[in-house]
C-alpha positions as CSV (number, residue, x, y, z in Angstrom):
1,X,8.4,7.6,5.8
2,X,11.4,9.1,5.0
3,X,10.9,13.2,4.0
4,X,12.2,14.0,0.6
5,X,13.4,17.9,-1.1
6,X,10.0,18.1,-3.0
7,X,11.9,21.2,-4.7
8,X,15.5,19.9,-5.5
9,X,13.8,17.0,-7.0
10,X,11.0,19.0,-9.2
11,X,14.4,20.5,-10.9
12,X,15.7,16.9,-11.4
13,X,12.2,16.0,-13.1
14,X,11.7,18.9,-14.8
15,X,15.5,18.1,-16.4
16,X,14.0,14.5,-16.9
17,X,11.0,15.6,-18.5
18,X,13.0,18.0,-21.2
19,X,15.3,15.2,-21.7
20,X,12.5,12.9,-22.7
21,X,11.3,15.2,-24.8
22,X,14.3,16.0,-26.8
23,X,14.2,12.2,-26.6
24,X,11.2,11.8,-28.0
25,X,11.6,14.6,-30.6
26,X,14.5,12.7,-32.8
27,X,12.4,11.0,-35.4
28,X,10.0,9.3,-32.4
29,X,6.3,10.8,-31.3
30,X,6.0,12.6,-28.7
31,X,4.3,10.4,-25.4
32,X,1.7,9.5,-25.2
33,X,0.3,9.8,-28.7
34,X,-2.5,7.1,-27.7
35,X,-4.6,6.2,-24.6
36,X,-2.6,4.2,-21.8
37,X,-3.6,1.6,-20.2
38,X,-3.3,0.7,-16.3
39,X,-4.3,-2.4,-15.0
40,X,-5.1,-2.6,-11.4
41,X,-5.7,-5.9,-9.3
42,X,-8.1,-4.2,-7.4
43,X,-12.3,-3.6,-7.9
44,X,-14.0,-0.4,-8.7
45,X,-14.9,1.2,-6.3
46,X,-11.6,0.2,-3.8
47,X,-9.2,2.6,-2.3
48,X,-6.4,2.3,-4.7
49,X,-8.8,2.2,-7.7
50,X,-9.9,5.7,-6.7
51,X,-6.6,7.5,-6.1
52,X,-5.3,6.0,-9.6
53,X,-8.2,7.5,-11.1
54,X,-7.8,10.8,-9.3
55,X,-4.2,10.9,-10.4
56,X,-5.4,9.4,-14.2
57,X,-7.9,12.2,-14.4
58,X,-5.3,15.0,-14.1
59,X,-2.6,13.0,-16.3
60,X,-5.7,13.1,-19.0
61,X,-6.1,16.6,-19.0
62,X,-2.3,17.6,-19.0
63,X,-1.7,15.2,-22.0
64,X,-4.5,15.5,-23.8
65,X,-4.9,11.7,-24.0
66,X,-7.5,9.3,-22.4
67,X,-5.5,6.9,-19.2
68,X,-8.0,4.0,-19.0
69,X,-8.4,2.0,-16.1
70,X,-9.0,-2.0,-16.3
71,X,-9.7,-3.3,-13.2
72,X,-8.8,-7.2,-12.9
73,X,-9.2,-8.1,-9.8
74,X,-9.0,-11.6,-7.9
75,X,-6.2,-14.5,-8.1
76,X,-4.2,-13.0,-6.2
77,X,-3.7,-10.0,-8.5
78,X,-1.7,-12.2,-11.0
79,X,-4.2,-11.7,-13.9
80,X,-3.5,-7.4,-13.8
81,X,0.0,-8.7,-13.2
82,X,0.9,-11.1,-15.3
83,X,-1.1,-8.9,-18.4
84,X,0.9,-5.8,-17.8
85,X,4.5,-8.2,-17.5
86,X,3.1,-9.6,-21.5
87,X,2.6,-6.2,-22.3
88,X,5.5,-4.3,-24.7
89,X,7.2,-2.1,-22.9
90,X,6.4,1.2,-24.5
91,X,4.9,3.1,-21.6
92,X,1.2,2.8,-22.4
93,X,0.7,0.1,-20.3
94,X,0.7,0.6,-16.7
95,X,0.3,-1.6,-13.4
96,X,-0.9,-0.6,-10.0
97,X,0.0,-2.8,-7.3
98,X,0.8,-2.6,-3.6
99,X,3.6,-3.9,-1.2
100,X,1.4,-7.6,-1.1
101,X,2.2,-8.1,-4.4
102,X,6.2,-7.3,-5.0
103,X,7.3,-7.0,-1.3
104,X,5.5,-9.9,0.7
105,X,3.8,-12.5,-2.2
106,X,7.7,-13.5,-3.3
107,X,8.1,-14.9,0.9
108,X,4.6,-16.7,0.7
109,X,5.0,-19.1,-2.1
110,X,7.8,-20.8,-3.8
111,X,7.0,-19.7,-7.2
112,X,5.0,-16.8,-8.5
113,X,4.3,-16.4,-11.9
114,X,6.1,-13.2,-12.2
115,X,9.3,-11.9,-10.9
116,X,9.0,-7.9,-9.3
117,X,12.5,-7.2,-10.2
118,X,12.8,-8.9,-13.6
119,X,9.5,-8.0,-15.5
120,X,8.4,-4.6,-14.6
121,X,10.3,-1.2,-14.2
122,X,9.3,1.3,-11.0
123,X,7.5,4.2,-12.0
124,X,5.7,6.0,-9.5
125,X,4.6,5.6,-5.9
126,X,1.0,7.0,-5.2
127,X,0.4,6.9,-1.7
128,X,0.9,4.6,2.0
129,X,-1.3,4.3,4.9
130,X,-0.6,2.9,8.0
131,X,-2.5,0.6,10.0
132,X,-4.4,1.5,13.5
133,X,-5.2,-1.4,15.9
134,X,-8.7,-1.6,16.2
135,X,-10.6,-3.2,18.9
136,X,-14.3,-3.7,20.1
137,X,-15.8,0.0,21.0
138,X,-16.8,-1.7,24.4
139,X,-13.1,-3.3,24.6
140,X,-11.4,-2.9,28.4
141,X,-8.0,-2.1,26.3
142,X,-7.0,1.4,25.9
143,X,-3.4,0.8,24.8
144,X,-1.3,-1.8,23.0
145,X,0.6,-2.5,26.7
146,X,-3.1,-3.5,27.9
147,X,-3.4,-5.8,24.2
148,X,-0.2,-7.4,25.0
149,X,-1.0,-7.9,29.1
150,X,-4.1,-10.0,27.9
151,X,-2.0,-11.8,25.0
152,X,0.2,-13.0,27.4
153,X,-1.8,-14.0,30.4
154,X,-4.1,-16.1,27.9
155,X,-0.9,-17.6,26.4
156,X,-2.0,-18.0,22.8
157,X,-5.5,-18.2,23.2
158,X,-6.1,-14.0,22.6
159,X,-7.8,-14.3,18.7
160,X,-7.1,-11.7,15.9
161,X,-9.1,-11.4,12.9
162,X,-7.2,-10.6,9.5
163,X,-8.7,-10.4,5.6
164,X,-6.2,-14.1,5.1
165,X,-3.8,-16.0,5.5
166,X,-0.4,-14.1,4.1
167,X,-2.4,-10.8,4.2
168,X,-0.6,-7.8,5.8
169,X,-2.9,-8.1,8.4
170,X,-1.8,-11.5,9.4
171,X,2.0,-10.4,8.5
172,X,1.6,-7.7,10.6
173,X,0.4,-9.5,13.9
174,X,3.4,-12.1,13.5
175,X,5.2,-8.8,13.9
176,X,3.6,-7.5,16.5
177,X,3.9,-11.3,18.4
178,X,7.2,-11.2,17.8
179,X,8.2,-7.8,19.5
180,X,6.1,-8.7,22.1
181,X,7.0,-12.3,23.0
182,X,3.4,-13.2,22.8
183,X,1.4,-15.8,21.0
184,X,-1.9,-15.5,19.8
185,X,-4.4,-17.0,17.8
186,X,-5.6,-16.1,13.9
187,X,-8.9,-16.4,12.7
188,X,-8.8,-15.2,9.1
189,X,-11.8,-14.2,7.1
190,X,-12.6,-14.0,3.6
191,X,-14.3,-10.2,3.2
192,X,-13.4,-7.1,5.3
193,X,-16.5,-6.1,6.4
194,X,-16.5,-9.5,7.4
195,X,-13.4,-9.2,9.4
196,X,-14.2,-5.8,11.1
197,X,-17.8,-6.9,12.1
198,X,-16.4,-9.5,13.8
199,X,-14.4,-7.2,15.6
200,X,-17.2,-5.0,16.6
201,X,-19.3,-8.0,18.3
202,X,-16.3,-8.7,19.7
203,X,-15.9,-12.5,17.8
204,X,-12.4,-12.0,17.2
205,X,-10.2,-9.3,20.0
206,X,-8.8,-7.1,17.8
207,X,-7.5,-6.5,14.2
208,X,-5.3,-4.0,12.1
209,X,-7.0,-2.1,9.8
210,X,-7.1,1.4,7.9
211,X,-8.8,4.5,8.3
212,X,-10.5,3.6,4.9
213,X,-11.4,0.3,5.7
214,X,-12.5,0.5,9.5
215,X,-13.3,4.3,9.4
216,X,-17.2,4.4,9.0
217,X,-17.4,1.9,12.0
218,X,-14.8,3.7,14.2
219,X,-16.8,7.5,13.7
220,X,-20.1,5.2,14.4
221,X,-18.6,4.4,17.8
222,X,-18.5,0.8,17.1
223,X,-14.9,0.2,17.5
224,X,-12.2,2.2,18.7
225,X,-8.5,2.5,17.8
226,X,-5.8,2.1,20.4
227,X,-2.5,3.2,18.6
228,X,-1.3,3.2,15.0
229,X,1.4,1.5,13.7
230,X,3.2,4.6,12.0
231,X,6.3,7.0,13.1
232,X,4.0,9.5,13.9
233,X,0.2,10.3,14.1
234,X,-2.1,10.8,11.3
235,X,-3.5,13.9,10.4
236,X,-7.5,13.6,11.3
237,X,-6.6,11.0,13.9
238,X,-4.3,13.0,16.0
239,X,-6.0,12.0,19.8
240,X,-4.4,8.0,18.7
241,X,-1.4,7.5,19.5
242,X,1.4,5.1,17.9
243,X,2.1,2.1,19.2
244,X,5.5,3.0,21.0
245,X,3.0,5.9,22.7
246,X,0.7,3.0,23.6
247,X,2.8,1.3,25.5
248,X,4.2,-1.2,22.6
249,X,7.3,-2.0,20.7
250,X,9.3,1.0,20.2
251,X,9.7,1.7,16.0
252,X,6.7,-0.6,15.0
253,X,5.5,0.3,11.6
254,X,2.8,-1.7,9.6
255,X,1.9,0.0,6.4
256,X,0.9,-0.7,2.6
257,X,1.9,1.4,-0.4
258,X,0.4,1.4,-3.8
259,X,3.1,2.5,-6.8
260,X,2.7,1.8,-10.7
261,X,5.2,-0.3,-12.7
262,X,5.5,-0.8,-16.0
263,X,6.9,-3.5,-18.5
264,X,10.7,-4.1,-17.8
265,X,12.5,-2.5,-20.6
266,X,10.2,0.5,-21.3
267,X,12.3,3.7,-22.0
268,X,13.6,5.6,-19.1
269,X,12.8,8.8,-20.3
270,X,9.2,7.3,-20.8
271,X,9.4,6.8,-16.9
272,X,10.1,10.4,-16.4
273,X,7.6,11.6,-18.1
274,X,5.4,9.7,-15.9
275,X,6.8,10.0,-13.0
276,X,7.5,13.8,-13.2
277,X,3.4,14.1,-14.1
278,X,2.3,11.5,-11.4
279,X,3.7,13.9,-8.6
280,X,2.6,17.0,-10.4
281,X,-0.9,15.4,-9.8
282,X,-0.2,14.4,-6.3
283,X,0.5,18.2,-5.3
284,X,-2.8,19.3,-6.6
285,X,-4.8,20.1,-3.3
286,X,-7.9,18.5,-4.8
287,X,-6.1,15.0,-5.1
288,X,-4.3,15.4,-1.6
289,X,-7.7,16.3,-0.2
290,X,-9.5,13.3,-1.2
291,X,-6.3,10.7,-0.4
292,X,-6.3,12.7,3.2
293,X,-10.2,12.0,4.2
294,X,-9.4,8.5,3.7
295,X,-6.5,8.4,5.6
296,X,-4.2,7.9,2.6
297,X,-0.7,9.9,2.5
298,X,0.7,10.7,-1.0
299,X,4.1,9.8,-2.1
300,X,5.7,11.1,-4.1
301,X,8.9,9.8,-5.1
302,X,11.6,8.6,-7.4
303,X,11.6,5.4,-9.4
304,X,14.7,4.7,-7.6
305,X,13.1,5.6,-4.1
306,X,10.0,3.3,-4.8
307,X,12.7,0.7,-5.6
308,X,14.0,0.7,-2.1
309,X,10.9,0.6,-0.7
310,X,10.3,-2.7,-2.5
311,X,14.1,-3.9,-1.3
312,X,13.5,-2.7,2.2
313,X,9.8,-4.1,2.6
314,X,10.9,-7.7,0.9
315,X,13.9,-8.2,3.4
316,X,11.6,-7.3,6.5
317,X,8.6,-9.7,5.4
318,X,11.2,-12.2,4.6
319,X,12.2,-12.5,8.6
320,X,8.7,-12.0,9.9
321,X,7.4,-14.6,7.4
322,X,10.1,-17.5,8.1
323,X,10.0,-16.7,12.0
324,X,6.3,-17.5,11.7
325,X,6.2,-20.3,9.5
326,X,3.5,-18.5,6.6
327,X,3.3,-20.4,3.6
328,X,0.3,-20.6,0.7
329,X,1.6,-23.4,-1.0
């Protein structure tokens, strides 16, 4: 993840933010002058739903109004979706969605019922996490160049687990097959712990998965991690190397990012406001404690640098999804 001037662009939001509020102080109320609103596609309880509450909590008590959370989860994350693109675009409705939903959804079916680019306006991004590949504790694999030995001398009978078809963890194996001139076999399952028990009895070879979601299992010694798919290790987990120190494809990243959008047309100096007070909660060491026990990394960023994400992460699914032949429709 590319390193950004945390200071030069404080300046630039702090200019933002007095813009908006001269903006805001022509004849129009100041924002927010009511509770907002963000929908999450997620459940209570879940990763992102927990860092969007951290960061909602701080946003509360800077602005002195309530930011509600209403998880709708399930369908694909079309019904938080498609609520928050019906929503006016006034900034007091919000939507927190990952790299699934605007990046690598618009490559696995031929028509979604919203359009990233058209409806909604970037805001913020919250946080990424990269992905560790996670085998059996008892596994004879201590690196990727072991993984991809055994990949290719059972030629496409080597199984990996993912949480479905289309998920990042299938997306990201394709990748990984692809790098490695391999072929192997998916087994998708409906749950997580589903998936990452399976791992640990060794039903399925191996899997990606996060330190949030495979964590508890790997400090219980039940599976181990033999390289992360990142630029660099993580903090926490600095004994396990990347994947290009394991012996893999040099550069491989697999990662998600979670980011809130709003309604396209809301007012730009409504974004800034937002944006400028979503990364003055990320630098509070409270909030980047919590996102770093869980393996999470904050981001913070510009609506146009969360807009390139999107671009760059839509372009690289887009070859990795057509080379592999994914499709939910």
């Amino acid at each position: 993840m590319k390193t950004f001037d945390f200071s030069r662009r404080l300046c630039l939001l702090g200019g933002l933010g007095a813009a908006a509020t001269a903006a805001f102080g022509q004849g129009t109320p100041a924002f927010p002058a009511r509770p907002v609103k963000t929908l999450l596609p997620y459940s209570a309880g879940s990763g992102p739903d927990a860092v969007v509450r951290h960061v909602s909590d701080k946003l509360s008590g800077t602005w002195k109004q309530p930011f509600v959370i209403d998880n709708k989860p399930g369908a694909n994350g079309w019904l938080a979706v498609n609520e928050a693109k019906r929503a006016a675009a006034d900034g007091y409705t919000l939507v927190g969605v990952d790299n699934t939903h605007f990046s690598l959804q618009p490559h696995l079916y031929k028509q979604l019922p919203f359009s990233p680019k058209g409806d909604f306006e970037p805001v913020a991004p919250l946080y990424f996490t990269h992905f560790f590949v996670v085998v059996p504790a008892d596994s004879p694999w201590n690196s990727v160049a072991d993984l991809v030995a055994a990949a290719k001398s059972r030629n496409g009978q080597l199984t990996y687990g993912s949480w479905g078809i289309g998920s990042v963890g299938h997306v990201g194996a394709a990748m990984l097959e692809n790098a490695t001139g391999t072929r192997m076999t998916h087994v998708p399952f409906k749950e997580l712990p589903q998936l990452y028990t399976a791992v640990a009895s060794g039903e399925v070879a191996w899997a990606f998965g996060t330190a949030a979601t495979v964590g508890p299992l790997f400090k219980a010694k039940k599976v181990k991690f033999i390289a992360l798919a990142a630029p660099r290790r993580l903090d926490g987990y600095g004994d396990i190397p990347t994947v290009a120190e394991a012996g893999g494809p040099a550069g491989f990243e697999l990662k998600t990012w979670v980011a809130l959008f709003a309604p396209k047309g809301t007012p730009q100096p409504v974004i800034a406001q937002l944006n400028e007070g979503v990364g003055k909660a990320l630098r509070e060491p409270d909030v980047r404690q919590r996102l770093t026990t869980v393996g999470f990394e904050p981001w913070i960023g510009s609506p146009a640098e969360l807009t390139q994400a999107v671009e760059a992460d839509t372009r690289r699914f887009a070859d990795i999804v057509r080379q592999a032949r994914i499709s939910l429709d």
